[in-house]
C-alpha positions in Angstrom: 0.0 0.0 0.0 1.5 3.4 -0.3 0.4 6.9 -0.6 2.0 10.6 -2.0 0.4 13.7 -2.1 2.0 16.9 -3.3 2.0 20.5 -4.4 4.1 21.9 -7.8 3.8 25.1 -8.2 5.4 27.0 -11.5 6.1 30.7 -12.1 7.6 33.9 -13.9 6.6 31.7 -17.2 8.0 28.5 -15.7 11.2 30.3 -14.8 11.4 29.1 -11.5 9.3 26.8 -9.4 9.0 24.5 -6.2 7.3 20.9 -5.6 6.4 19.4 -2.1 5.6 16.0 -1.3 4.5 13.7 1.4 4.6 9.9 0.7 4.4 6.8 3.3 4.7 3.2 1.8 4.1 0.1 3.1 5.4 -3.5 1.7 3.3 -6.6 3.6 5.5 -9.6 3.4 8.9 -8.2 2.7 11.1 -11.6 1.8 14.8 -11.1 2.7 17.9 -13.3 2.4 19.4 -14.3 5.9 22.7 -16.3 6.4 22.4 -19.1 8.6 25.6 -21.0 10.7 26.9 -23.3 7.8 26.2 -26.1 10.5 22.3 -26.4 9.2 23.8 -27.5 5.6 23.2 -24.1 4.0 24.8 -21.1 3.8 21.6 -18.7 3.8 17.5 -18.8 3.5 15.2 -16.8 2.4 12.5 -16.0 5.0 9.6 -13.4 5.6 10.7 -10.3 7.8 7.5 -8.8 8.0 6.4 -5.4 7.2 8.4 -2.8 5.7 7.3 0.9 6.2 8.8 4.2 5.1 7.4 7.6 4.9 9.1 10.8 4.4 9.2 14.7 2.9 10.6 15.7 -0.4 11.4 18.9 -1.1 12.3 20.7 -4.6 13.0 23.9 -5.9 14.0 24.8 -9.7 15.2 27.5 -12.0 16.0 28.6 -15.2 18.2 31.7 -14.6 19.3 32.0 -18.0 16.9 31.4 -21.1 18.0 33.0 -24.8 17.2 31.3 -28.1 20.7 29.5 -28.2 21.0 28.6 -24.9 19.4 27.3 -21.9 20.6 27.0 -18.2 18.8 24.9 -15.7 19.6 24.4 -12.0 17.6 22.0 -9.5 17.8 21.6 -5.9 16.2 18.8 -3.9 16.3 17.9 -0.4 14.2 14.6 1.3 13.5 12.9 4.7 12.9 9.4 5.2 12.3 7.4 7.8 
């Protein structure tokens, strides 16, 4: 199951702009590879974990300082949480 919900906003003709988002995810089941003492005759399984959950913050903010007919500049910042 997992959920996001953001914001994008764009201005100055799409010259510079910003996008915010919230997202929490879950996985049921998540299958992972553990080792095992080679004692059991193997050197690893695969077994279920459990559930996996993140959620976190994503922040963005873009620009196009320069913009002639030739040329184009384009810088983009992003910064994000997660836990």
């Amino acid at each position: 199951m997992s959920f996001e919900v953001g914001w994008e906003t764009k201005m100055y003709e799409n010259r510079l702009g910003f996008d915010v988002s919230y997202y929490n995810n879950t996985i049921k089941g998540q299958i992972a590879k553990m080792d095992v003492p080679t004692s059991t005759g193997a050197r690893n399984i695969w077994q279920n974990v459990g559930d996996l959950n993140n959620y976190g913050i994503e922040a963005a903010i873009y620009a196009t300082p320069i913009a002639q007919r030739d040329f184009e500049w384009n810088i983009r910042g992003t910064i994000a949480h997660n836990r």
